[in-house]
C-alpha positions in Angstrom: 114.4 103.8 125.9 115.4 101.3 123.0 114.1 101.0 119.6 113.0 97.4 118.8 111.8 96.3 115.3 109.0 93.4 115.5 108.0 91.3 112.0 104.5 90.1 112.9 103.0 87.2 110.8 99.2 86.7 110.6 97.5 84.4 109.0 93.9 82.8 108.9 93.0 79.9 111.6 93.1 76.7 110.0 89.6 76.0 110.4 88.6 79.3 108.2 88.5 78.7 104.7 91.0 80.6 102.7 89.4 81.3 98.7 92.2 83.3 97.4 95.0 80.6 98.9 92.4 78.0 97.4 92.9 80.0 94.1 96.7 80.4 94.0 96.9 76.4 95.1 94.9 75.4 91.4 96.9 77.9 89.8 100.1 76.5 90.6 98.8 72.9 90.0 97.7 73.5 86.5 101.0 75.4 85.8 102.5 72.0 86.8 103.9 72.6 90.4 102.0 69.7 91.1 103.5 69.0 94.6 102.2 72.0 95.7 99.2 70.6 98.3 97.7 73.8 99.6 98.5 77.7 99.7 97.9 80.3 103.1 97.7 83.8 102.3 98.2 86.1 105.1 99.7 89.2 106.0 103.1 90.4 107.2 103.6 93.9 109.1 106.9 95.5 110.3 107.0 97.9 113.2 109.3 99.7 114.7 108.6 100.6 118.7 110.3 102.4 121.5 110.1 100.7 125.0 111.9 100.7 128.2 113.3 96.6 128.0 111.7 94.1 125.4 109.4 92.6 128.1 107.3 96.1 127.9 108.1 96.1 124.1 107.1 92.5 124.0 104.0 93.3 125.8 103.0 96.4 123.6 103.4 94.2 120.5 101.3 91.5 121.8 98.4 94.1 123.0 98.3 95.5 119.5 98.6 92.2 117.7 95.2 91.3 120.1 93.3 94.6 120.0 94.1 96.1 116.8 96.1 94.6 114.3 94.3 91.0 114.1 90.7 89.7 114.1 90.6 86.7 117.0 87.9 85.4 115.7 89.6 83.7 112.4 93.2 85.2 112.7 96.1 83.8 114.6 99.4 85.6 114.6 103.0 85.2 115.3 105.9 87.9 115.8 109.5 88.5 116.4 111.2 90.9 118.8 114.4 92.9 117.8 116.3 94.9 119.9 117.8 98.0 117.9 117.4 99.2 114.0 
């Protein structure tokens, strides 16, 4: 078995409004970052895992990201594999 590390990225779809990105967008505007055009918050989440090869680990990560860790409905993800710690 190997350990493998994934860094999973979720964030809302782009057709789901975001308030508190909206929020921190203004905010930066009126503190004069003017040429920043929008803000996405989302969430990051580090994992470590055991598997037999990454495909299996690669697999695991993706059946968590779809069952458990994410809502399909307004989330998308993103994540990246690494063999050892």
């Amino acid at each position: 078995m190997t350990t493998y590390r994934a860094e999973i990225q979720i964030t809302l779809k782009p057709s789901v409004l975001d308030p508190a990105g909206t929020a921190i967008t203004k905010g930066l505007q009126q503190q004069q970052y003017a040429g920043v055009q929008q803000v996405r918050i989302g969430k990051y989440i580090e994992l470590i895992l055991t598997a037999a090869d990454a495909a299996t680990a690669h697999a695991q990560v993706e059946r968590l990201c779809q069952e458990v860790l994410t809502n399909p409905v307004i989330e998308t993800y993103r994540f990246r594999l690494e063999a050892g710690e």
